[in-house]
Legacy VTK file of the C-alpha trace (Angstrom):
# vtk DataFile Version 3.0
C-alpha trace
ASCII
DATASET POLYDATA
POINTS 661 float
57.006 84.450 33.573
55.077 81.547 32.373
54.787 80.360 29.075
51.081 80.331 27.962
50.051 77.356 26.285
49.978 76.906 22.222
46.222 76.772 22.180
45.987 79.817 24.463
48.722 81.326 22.494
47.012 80.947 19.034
43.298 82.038 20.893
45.144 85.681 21.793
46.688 85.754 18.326
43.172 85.083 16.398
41.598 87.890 18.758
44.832 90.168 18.267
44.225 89.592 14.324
40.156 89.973 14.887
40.843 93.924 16.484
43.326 94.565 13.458
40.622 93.909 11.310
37.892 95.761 12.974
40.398 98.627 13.174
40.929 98.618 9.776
37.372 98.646 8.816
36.433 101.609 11.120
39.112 103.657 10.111
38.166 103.014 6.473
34.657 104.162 6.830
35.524 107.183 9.132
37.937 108.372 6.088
34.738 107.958 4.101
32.501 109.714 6.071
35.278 112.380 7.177
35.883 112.877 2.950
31.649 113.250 2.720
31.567 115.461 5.763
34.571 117.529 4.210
32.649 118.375 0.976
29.146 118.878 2.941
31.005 121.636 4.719
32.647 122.996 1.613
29.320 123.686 0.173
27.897 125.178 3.249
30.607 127.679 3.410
30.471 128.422 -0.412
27.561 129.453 0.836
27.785 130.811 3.666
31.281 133.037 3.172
32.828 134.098 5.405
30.525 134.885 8.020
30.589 131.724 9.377
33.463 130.604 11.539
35.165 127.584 10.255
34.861 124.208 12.218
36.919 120.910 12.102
36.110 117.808 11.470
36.414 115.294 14.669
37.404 112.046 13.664
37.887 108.264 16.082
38.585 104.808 16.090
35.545 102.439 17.609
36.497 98.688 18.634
33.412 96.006 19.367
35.262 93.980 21.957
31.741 91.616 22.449
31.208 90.674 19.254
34.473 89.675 17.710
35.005 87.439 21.459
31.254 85.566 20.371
32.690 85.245 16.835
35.773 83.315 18.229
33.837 81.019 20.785
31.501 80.195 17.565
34.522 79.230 15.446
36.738 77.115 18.683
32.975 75.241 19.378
32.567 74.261 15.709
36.099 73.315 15.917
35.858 71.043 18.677
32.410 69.661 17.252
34.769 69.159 14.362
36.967 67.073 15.661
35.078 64.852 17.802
32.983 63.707 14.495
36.383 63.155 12.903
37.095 60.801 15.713
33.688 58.883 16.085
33.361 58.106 11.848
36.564 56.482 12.363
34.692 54.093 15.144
31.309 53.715 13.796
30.638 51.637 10.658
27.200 50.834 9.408
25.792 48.591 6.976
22.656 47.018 5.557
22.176 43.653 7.173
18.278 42.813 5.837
15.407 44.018 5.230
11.605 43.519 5.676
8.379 45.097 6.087
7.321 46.364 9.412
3.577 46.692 7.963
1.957 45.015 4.786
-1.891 46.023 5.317
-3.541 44.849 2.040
-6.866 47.299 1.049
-9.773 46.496 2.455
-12.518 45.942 0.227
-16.259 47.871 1.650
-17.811 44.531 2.354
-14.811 43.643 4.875
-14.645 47.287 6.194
-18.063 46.297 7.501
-18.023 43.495 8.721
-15.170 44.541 10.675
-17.169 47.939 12.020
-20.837 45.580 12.550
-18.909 42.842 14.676
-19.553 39.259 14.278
-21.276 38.354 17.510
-25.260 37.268 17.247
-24.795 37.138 13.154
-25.126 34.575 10.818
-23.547 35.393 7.106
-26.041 34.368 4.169
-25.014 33.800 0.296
-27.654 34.392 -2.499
-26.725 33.478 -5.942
-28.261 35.945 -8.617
-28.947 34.519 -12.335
-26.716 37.341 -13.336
-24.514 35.234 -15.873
-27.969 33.906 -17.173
-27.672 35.857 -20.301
-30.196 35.675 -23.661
-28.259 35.501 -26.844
-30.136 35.546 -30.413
-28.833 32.066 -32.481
-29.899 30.938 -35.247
-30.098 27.055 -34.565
-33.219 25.066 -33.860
-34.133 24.768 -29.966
-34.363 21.516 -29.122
-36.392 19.971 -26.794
-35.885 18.778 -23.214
-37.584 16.876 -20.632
-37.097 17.219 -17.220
-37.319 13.650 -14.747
-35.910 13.323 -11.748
-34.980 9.722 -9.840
-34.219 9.236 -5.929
-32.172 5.837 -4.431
-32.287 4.889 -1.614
-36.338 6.113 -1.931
-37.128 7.655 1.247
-41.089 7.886 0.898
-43.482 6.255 -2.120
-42.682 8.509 -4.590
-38.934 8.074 -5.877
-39.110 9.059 -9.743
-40.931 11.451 -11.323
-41.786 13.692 -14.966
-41.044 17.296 -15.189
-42.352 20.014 -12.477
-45.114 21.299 -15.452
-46.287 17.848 -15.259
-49.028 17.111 -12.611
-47.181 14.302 -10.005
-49.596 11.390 -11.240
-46.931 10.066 -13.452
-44.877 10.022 -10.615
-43.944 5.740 -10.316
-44.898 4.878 -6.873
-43.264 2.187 -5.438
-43.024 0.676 -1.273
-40.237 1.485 0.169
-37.484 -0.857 0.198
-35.137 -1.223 3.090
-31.628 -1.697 1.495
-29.738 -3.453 4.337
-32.237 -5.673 5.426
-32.917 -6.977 1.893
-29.030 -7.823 1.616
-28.761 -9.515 4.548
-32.229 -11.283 3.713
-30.901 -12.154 0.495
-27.670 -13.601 1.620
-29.151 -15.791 4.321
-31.386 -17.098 1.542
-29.031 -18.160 -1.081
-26.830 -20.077 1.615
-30.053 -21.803 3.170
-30.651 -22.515 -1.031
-26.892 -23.526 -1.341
-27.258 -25.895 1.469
-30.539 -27.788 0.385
-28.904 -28.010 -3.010
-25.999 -29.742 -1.365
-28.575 -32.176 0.637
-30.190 -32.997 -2.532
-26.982 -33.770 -4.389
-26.046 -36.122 -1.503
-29.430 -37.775 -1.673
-29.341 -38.526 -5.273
-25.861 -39.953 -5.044
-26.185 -43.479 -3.220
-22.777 -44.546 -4.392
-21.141 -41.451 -2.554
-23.493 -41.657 0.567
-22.442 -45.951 0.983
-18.913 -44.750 1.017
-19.607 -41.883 3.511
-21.023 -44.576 5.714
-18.528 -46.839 5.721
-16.224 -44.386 6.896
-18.603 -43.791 10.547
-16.893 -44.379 13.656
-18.794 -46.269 16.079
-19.395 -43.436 18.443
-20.930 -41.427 15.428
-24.537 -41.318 13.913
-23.599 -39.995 10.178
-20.388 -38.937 8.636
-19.887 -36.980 5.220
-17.131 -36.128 3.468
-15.441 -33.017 2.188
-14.804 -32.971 -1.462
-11.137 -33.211 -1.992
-10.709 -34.327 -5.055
-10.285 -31.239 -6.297
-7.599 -30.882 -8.880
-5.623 -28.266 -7.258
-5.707 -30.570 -4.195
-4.786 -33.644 -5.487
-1.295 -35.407 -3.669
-1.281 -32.963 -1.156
-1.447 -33.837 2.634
-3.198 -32.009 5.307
-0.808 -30.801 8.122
-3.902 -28.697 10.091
-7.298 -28.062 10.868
-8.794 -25.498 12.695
-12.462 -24.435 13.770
-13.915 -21.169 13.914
-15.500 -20.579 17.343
-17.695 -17.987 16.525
-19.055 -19.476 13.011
-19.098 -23.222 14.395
-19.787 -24.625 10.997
-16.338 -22.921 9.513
-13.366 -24.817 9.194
-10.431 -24.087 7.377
-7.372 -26.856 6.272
-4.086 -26.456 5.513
-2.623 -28.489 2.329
1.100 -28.747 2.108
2.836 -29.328 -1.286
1.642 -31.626 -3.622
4.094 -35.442 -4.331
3.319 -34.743 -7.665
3.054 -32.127 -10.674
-0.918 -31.117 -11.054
-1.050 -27.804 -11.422
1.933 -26.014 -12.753
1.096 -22.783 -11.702
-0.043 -23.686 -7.883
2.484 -26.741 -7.237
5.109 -24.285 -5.818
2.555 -23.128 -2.867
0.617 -23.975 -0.126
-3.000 -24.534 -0.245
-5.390 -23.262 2.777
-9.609 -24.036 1.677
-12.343 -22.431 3.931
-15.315 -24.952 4.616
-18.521 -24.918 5.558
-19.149 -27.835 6.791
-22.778 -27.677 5.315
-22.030 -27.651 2.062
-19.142 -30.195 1.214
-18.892 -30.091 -2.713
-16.264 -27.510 -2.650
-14.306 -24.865 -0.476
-15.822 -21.045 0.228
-12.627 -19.592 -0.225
-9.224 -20.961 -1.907
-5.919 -19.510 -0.205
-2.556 -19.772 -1.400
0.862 -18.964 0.432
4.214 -18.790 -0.453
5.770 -20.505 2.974
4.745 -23.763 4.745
2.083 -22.561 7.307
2.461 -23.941 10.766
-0.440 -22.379 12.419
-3.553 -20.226 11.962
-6.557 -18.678 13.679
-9.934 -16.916 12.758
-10.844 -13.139 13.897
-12.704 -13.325 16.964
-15.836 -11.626 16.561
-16.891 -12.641 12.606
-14.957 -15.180 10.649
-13.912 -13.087 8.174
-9.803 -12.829 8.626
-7.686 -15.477 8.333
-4.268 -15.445 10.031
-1.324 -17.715 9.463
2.191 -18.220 10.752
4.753 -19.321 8.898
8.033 -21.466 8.612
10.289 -18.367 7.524
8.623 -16.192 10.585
6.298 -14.439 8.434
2.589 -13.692 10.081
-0.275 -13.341 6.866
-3.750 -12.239 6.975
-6.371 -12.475 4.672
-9.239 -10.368 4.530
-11.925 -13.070 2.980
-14.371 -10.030 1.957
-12.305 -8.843 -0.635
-13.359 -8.691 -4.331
-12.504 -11.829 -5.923
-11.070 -9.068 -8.811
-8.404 -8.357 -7.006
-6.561 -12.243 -6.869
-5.603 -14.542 -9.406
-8.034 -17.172 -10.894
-7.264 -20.145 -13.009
-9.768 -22.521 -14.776
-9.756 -25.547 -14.325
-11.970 -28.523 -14.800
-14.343 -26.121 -17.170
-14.389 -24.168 -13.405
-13.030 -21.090 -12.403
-10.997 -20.753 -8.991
-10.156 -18.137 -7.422
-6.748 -18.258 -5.565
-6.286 -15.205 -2.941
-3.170 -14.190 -2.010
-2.326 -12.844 1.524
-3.756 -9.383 2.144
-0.895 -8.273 4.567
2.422 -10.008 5.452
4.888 -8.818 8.140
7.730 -9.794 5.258
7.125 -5.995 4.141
8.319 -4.444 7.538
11.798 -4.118 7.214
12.705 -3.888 11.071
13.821 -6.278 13.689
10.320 -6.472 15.124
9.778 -9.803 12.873
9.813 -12.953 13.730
13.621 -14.771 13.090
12.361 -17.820 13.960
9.677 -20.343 13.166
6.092 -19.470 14.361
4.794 -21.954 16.373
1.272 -20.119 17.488
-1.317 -17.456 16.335
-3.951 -16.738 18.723
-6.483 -13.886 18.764
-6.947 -11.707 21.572
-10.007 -9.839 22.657
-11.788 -9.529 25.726
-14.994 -9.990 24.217
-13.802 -13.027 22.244
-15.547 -15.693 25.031
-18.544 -14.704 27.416
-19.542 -16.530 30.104
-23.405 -16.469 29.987
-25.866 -19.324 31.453
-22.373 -21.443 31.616
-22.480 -21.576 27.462
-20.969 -19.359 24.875
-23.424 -16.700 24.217
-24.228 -15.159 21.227
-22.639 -11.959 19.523
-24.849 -8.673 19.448
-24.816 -6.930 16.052
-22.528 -3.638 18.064
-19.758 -6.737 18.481
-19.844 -7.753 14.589
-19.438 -3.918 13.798
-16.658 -3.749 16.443
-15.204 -6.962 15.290
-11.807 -5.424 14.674
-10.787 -4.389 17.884
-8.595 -6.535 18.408
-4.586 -8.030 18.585
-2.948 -10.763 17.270
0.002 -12.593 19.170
1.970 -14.564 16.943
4.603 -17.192 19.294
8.073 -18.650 17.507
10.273 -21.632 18.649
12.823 -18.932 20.215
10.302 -18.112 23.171
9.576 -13.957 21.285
6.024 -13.763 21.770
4.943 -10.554 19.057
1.890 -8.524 19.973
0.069 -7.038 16.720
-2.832 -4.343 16.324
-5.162 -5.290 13.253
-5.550 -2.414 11.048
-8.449 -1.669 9.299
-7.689 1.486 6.301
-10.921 3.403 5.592
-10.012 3.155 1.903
-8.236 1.026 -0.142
-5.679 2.021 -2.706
-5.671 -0.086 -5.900
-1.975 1.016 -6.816
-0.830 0.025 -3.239
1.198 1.966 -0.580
4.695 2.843 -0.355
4.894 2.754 2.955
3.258 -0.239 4.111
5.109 -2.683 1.273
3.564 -5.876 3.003
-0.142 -4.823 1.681
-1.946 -5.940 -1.217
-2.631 -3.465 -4.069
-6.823 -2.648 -3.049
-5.917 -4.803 0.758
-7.483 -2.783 3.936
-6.518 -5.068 6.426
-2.786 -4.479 7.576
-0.872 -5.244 10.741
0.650 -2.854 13.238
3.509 -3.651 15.815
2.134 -2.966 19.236
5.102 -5.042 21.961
7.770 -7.758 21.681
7.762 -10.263 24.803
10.830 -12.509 25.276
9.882 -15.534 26.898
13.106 -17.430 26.231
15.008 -16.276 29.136
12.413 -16.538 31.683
12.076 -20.358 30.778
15.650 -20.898 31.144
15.962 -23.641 34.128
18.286 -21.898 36.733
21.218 -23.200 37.815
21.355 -26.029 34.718
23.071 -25.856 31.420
22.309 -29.392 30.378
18.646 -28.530 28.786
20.326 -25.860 26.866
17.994 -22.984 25.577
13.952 -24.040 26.241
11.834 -24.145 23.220
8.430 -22.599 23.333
5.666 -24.553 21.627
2.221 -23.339 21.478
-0.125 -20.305 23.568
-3.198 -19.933 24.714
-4.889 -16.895 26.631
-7.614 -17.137 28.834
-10.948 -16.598 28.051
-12.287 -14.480 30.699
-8.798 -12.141 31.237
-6.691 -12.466 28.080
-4.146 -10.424 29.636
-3.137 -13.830 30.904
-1.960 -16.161 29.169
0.394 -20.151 29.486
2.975 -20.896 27.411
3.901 -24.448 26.403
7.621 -25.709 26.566
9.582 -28.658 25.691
10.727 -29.272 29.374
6.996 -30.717 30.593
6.328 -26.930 31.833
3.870 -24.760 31.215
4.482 -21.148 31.793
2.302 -18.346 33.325
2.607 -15.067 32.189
0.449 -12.012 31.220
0.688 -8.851 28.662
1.687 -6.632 31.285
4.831 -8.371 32.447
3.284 -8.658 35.991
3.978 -10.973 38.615
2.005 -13.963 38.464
1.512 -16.754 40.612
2.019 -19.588 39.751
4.931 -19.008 37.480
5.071 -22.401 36.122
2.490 -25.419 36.078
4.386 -28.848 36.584
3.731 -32.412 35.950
3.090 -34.666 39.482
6.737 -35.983 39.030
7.723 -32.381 40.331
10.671 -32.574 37.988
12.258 -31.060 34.449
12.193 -34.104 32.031
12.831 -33.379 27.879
8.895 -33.805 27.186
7.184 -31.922 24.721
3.927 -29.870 25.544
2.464 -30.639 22.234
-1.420 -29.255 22.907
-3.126 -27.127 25.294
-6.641 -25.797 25.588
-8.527 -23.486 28.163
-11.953 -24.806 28.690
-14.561 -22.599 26.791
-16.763 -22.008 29.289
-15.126 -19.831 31.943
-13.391 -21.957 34.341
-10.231 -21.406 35.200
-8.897 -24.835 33.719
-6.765 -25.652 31.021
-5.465 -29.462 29.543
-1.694 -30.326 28.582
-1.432 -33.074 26.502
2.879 -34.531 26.551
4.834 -35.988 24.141
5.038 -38.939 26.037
1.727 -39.574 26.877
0.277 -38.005 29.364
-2.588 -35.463 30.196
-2.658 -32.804 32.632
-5.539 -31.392 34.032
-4.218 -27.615 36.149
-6.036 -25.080 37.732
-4.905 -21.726 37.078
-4.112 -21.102 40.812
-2.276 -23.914 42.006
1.058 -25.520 40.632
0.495 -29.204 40.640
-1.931 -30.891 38.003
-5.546 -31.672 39.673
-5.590 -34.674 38.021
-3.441 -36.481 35.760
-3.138 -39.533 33.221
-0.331 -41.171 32.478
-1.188 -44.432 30.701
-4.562 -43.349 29.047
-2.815 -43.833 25.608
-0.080 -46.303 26.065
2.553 -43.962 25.962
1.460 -42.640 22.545
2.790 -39.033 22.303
-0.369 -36.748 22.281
-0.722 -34.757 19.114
-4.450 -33.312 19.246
-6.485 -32.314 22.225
-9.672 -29.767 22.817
-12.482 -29.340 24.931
-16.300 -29.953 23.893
-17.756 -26.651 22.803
-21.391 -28.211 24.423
-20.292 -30.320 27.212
-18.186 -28.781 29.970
-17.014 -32.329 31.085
-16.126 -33.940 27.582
-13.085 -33.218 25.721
-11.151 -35.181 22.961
-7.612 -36.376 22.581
-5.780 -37.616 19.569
-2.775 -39.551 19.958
0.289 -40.333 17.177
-0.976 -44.015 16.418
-4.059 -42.348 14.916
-6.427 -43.216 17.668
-9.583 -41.181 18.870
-9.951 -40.860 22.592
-13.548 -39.598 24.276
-13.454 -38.393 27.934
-16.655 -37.405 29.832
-15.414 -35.916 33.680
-18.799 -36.747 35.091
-18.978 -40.679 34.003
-15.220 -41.640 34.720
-12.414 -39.604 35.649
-10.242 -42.507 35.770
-9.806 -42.574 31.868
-10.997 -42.452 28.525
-14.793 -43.546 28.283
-14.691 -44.449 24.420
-12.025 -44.697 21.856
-11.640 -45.440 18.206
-8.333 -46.390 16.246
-8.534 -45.005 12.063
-7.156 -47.179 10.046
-5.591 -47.944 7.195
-5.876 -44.606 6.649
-3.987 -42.874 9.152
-5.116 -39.890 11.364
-2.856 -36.087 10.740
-5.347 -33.733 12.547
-8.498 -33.077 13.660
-10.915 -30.321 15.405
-14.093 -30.479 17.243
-17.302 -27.811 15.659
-20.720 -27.428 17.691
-23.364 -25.057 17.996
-24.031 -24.812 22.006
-26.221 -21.741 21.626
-29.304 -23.835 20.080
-29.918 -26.488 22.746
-33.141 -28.099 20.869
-30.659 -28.900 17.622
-27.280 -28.115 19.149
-24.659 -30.491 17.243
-21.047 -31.695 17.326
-18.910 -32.853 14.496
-15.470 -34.443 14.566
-13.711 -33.341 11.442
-10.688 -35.606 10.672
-8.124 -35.291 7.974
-6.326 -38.523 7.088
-3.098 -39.204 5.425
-4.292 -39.650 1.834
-5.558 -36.396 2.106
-9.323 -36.844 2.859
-11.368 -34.657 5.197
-14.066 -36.732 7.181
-17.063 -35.188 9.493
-18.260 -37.659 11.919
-21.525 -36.144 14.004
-21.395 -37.543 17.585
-24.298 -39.759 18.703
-26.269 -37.400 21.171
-24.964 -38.588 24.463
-21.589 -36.315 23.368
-23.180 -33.879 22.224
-26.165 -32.930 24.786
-25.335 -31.383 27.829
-26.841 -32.849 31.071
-28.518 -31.542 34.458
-26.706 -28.729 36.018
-23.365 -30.467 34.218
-20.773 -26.958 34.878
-22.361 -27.215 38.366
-21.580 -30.675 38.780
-18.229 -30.318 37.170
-17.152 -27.611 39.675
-18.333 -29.775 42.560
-15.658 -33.170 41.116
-12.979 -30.306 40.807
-13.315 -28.581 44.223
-13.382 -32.524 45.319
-10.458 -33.375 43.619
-8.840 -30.624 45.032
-9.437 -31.369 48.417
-8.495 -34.710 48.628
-5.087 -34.073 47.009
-4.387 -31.292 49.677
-5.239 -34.012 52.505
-3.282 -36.377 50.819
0.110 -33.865 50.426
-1.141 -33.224 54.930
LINES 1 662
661 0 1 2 3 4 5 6 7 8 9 10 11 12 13 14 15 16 17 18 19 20 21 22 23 24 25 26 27 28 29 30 31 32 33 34 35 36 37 38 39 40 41 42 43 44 45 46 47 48 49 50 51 52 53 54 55 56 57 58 59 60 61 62 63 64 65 66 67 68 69 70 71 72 73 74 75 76 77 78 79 80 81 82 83 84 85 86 87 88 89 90 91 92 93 94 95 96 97 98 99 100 101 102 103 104 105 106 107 108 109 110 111 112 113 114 115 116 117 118 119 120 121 122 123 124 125 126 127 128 129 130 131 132 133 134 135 136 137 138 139 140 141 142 143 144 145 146 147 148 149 150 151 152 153 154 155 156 157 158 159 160 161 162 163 164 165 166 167 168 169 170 171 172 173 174 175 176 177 178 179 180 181 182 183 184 185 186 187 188 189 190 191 192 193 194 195 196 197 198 199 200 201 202 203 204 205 206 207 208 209 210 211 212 213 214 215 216 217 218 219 220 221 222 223 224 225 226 227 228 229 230 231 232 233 234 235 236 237 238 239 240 241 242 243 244 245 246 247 248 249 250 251 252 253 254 255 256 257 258 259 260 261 262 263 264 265 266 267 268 269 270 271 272 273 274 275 276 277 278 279 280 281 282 283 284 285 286 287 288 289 290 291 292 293 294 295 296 297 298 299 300 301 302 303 304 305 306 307 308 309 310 311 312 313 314 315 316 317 318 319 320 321 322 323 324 325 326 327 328 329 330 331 332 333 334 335 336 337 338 339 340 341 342 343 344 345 346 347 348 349 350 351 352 353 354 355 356 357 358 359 360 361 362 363 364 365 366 367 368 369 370 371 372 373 374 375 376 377 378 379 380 381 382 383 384 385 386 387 388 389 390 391 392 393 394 395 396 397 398 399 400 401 402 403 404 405 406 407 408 409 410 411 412 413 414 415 416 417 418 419 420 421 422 423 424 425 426 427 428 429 430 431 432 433 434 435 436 437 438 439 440 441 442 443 444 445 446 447 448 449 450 451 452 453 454 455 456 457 458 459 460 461 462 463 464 465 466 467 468 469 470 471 472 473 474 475 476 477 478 479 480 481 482 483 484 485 486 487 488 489 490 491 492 493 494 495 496 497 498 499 500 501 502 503 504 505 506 507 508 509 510 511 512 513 514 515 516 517 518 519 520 521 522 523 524 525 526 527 528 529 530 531 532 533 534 535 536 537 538 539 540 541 542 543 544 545 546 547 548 549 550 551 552 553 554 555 556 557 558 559 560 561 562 563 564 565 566 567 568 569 570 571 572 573 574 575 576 577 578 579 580 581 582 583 584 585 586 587 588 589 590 591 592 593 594 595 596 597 598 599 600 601 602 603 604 605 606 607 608 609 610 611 612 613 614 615 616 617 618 619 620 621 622 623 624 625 626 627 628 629 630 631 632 633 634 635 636 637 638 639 640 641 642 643 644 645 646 647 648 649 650 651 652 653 654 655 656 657 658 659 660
């Protein structure tokens, strides 16, 4: 026989144990009932006697299989349940990890609650202010009396001050109205048109200073003046450039380099740039002052009124001439006070690699609406261009061929405690320069194949008028590059001398003509002048002995005469060219002396033909700034002259491609 399992074992022992127990419990209340029963029938037959026959009682034992097998399934399920929870704690263990809020619904207020219910669509919320807080307290001080006026500014109608609203409106000051804006600019025009006949007077009631003028006219000028440069913050200092607005002809600003002797403590350390106006020579419109030797500068394009420099240390400066003369440094001198403005922005503040590490050698202005080619003269500025005028870049050109692109910045507000982040700004400056593209031209004007010229150095820039995405590049190598913003492909690449050949010659100069033909003029270090065409590689025409080998150190075209342009050579001679009467040389030339020649520039007003003039200004070695006005013949244009011009080039043009056949 089998033995039966321990579970199965203890399971008949627990129901073995379960029928003991019932038995017991049965046969303890059938005693009980048997014991009742016994005395019930004692009674009776008290009663009864004997007449009854005697009974006995009939006692059993009763077992409830059913239940006590449910009791034992009931205590082996809990059992088992039991267990397995035993088991599972041992496996699972929780724990509080975080805790947030599923839902945080602030109350909502009645005004919300229907707004919410009512929508918003088709309704317009309105706010009405009661005089709730307007509250009348007893005091026991004396009222005191108040009027009511009222003012307006700008006035918009007749009536722009007035009495109190009990007051009938008669009182009311009536005045025209006055148009702001207009006034201003009226008033502005009107002091410098003052300014200037105060200057004409001054000149005519000085004979000693108009005899000296005089004898300082070149022969191929009608009058001369001079600029007043006697100064004392000028004195002893040389002037190593000159440069012309071309938008405000009669602006010209100079560059003074430090002084041979001690004048002015406080300025003697710096350089000095002075804005002219050519109209009024007693003194300078605005005084600049720089703490590197400037090499090059340019005016904004649209309005005259930024100034940018480059500098020997790399450095490009701007200054915004409109700023409050509060804001610079003033000294008195000569019972005068001057005002000496420091550089709004300088690229010395941006601490990144984008900066020049070189020498700048050229700042030019780009903007495509900088030159317009109307009725073959510049044309005139609308007053949407002046507004616009400063949307624009700035390329700024060192010695190491890295041609830097700038975007000029103008803040809407100034900050009188300056920025932190832009540390090149002045304190109350909103004029600042922004990095836009880094070109490097060095490489490109590496000669292949040759390591005799060494690395090429790049001189000077100009962009073309009509499409200053181009732009040529001048080099110490007699080339002139051709290049453009986009890094495109450009043909030609390089503009060369006749010779066909690299020779160490210097492009010192080079100017695009100003009035939309694709022409430009090189003027050499030894010499020579180029005339190119932007689409062909060889020179249309060139001159070799026009100034004796003298290295050219000045050239620029006529800004009223397509045909006439001027060239300044290092033995301080004046050369005249005019296309149309000789294109064999110079037609007129002048040599300065004893006081030498250091730079000059070329301002004319082309837009009013009836009184359009040029001036030659001229700084000499002593430091003196000359204008000589051209006699008319320079300065007029004549019959159909760009026609006729275009007609000698396409000529020129055609005979040197039969004579290369």
């Amino acid at each position: 026989m089998e033995e039966l399992p321990p579970a199965q074992k203890k399971e008949i022992q627990e129901i073995q144990k379960a029928i003991h127990a019932e038995n017991e419990r049965i046969g303890e209340l059938s005693l009980k009932l048997s014991q009742k029963q016994g005395q019930m029938d004692s009674n009776r037959e008290s009663r009864a006697g004997n007449n009854s026959p005697s009974k006995a009682a009939v006692c059993g034992i009763f077992v409830d299989f059913a239940t006590a097998s449910h009791r034992q399934k009931s205590r082996t399920q809990a059992l088992k349940q039991k267990t397995r929870s035993t088991k599972l704690l041992r496996l699972i263990d929780l724990d509080f990890s975080f805790t947030f809020s599923l839902l945080d619904l602030p109350p909502v207020n009645e005004y919300d609650m229907y707004i919410r219910n009512f929508g918003k669509k088709n309704t317009k919320q309105a706010y009405v202010q009661y005089n709730e807080d307007n509250i009348d307290r007893d005091i026991q001080t004396e009222e005191i009396e108040t009027k009511d006026v009222w003012t307006q500014h700008p006035g918009e109608s007749a009536v722009v001050s007035g009495g109190s609203e009990e007051r009938d409106t008669a009182d009311a000051t009536v005045i025209p109205k006055v148009d702001t804006p207009r006034l201003s600019r009226f008033l502005r025009s009107a002091c410098q048109v003052i300014a200037i006949l105060l200057e004409e007077d001054h000149l005519a009631a000085a004979p000693s200073q108009n005899l000296r003028a005089q004898e300082h006219t070149l022969h191929f000028s009608d009058s001369s003046s001079q600029l007043n440069t006697h100064l004392p913050f000028l004195q002893y200092r040389k002037v190593s450039c000159l440069l012309a607005s071309r938008v405000q002809r009669q602006t010209v600003v100079s560059v003074h380099d430090l002084p041979d002797k001690a004048v002015v403590q406080p300025l003697d350390g710096r350089y000095v740039l002075c804005v002219w106006d050519i109209w009024q020579p007693s003194g300078p419109q605005k005084v600049l002052i720089c703490e590197s030797k400037v090499t090059c500068c340019c005016f904004s394009p649209v309005k005259a009124f930024l100034l940018f420099a480059g500098t020997a240390h790399g450095s490009v400066v701007v200054w915004d001439l409109r700023e409050d003369s509060r804001l610079h440094h003033y000294v008195k001198l000569s019972d005068c006070f001057w005002t000496f403005r420091t550089p709004t922005f300088s690229t010395d503040g941006i601490l990144t690699l984008v900066n020049h590490q070189s020498p700048v050698q050229a700042v030019e202005a780009i903007s495509a609406s900088a030159c317009k080619k109307a009725s073959s003269v510049l044309s005139s500025f609308s007053a949407q261009e002046e507004i616009l005028g400063l949307s624009f870049h700035i390329a700024s050109l060192d010695e190491s061929g890295v041609l830097n692109v700038w975007v000029v910045v103008e803040l809407p507000k100034a900050d009188i405690a300056g920025s932190i982040s832009d540390l090149g700004l002045l304190p109350g400056g909103r004029i600042k320069l922004v990095h836009s593209a880094a070109i490097q031209l060095g490489a490109s004007l590496s000669h292949r194949g040759s390591d005799f010229w060494g690395t090429t150095q790049t001189l000077n820039i100009k962009f073309l008028p009509s499409d200053p995405n181009h732009f040529i590049v001048g080099t110490d190598l007699g080339l002139v590059s051709h290049g453009t913003r986009q890094d495109l492909k450009v043909s030609p690449k390089l503009f060369k001398s006749q010779q066909n050949g690299i020779r160490p010659v210097k492009v010192n100069v080079i100017d695009f003509s100003p009035f939309g033909e694709p022409i430009f003029l090189a003027g050499c270090s030894d010499g020579s002048i180029r005339l190119h065409q932007l689409t062909s590689e060889h020179p249309l025409a060139q001159w070799d002995g026009s100034t004796e080998g003298r290295a050219v150190t000045g050239l620029q075209w006529s800004p009223t005469r397509p045909a006439v342009f001027l060239v300044q050579d290092e033995a301080s001679r004046v050369y005249i060219w005019d296309l149309l009467e000789s294109d064999l040389g110079p037609v007129a030339r002048q040599s300065i002396s004893p006081d030498r020649l250091v730079a000059m520039t070329l301002v004319g007003e082309p837009e009013k033909s009836s009184s359009s003039f040029l001036a030659l200004v001229l700084a000499r070695a002593s430091g003196t700034i000359d204008i000589q006005y051209l006699k008319r013949q320079w300065t007029s244009p004549e019959e159909d002259e760009p026609g006729r011009l275009r007609l000698l080039l396409q000529e020129t043009l055609w005979k040197r491609g039969t004579l290369q056949t």
